[in-house]
C-alpha positions in Angstrom: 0.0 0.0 0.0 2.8 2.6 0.7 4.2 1.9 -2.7 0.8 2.0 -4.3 0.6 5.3 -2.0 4.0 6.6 -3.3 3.0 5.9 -6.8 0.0 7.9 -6.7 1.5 10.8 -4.7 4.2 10.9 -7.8 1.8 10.8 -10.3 -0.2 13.6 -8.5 3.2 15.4 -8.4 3.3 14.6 -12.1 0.1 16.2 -12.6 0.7 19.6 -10.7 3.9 19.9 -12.4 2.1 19.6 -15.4 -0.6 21.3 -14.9 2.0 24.7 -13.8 3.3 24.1 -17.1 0.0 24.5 -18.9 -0.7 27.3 -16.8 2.8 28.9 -17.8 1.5 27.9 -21.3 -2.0 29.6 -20.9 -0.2 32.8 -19.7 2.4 33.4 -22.3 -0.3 32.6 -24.5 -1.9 35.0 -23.5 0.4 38.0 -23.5 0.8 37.2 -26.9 -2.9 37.4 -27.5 -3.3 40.9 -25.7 -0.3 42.2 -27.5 -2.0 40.3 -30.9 -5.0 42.5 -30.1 -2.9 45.8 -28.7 -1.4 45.7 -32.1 -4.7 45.6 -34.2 -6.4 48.2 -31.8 -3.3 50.6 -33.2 -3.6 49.4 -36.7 -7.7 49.8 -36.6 -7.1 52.8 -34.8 -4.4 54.4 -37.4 -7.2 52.6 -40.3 -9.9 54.3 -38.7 -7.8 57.8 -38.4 -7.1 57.7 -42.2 -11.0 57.2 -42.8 -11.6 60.5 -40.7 -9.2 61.9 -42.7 -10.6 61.0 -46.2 -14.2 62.1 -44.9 -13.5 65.2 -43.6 -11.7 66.0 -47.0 -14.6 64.6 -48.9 -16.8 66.5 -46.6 -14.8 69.9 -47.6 -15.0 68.8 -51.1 -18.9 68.2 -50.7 -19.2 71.7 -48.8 -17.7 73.1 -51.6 -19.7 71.8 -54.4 -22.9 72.6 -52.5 -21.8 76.4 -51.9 -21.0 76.7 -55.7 -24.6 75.1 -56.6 -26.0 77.6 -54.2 -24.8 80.3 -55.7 -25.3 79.5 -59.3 -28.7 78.7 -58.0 -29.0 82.3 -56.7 -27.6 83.5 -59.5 -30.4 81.8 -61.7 -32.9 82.6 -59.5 -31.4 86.6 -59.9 -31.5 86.8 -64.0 -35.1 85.2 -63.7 -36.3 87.6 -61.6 -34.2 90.2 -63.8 -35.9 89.0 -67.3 -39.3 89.0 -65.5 -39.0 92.7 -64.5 -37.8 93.5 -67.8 -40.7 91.4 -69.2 -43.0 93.5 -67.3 -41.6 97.0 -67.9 -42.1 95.7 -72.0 -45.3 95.2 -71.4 -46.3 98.9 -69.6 -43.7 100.6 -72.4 -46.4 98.2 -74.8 -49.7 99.3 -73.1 -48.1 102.7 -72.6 -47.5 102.9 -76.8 -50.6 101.2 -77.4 -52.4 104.2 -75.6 -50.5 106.6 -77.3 -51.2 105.0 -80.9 -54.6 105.0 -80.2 -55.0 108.3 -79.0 -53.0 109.6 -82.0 -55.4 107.5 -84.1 -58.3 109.4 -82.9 -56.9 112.7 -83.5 -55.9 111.7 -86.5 -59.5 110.5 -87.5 -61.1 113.7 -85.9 -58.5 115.7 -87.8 -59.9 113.6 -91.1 -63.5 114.9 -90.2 
């Protein structure tokens, strides 16, 4: 029985031993891990600064465009409303002329008389 004692208390010094090594195993693994993962966190992190970088140029770019649509826009909507008053200041010269015409048609045909 002692030996069969001996035997097992070996084999459960086998075990620990062991079992220290897997944890020495578990540990280095991982510190490798974390520093796996510290080193994508800087990559995703440099990744996601370039992003930033494109949008907020592509942003500009957008800003841009939009301020120079703006203002072609306003400078449509200013010759339209520019035509339009000169539209309408043809037409009173018109009715003005027509008025005149008229009334120099009437003299004419009570001069006639």
């Amino acid at each position: 029985n002692v030996a069969e004692y001996e035997a097992k208390q070996k084999r459960s010094d086998e075990i620990k031993t062991e079992m220290e090594g897997v944890k020495s195993d578990v540990v280095e693994l991982k510190s490798k891990m974390a520093n796996n993962v510290s080193k994508d966190l800087e990559e995703s992190s440099l990744a996601l600064k370039e992003v930033g970088k494109s949008y907020d140029e592509a942003n500009e770019v957008y800003d841009v465009i939009m301020s120079e649509k703006d203002e072609k826009e306003k400078a449509r909507d200013e010759a339209i409303k520019a035509a339009e008053a000169r539209m309408d200041n043809a037409m009173k010269e018109k009715e003005i002329l027509a008025g005149k015409i008229a009334k120099y048609q009437e003299e004419t045909a009570n001069l006639v008389e």
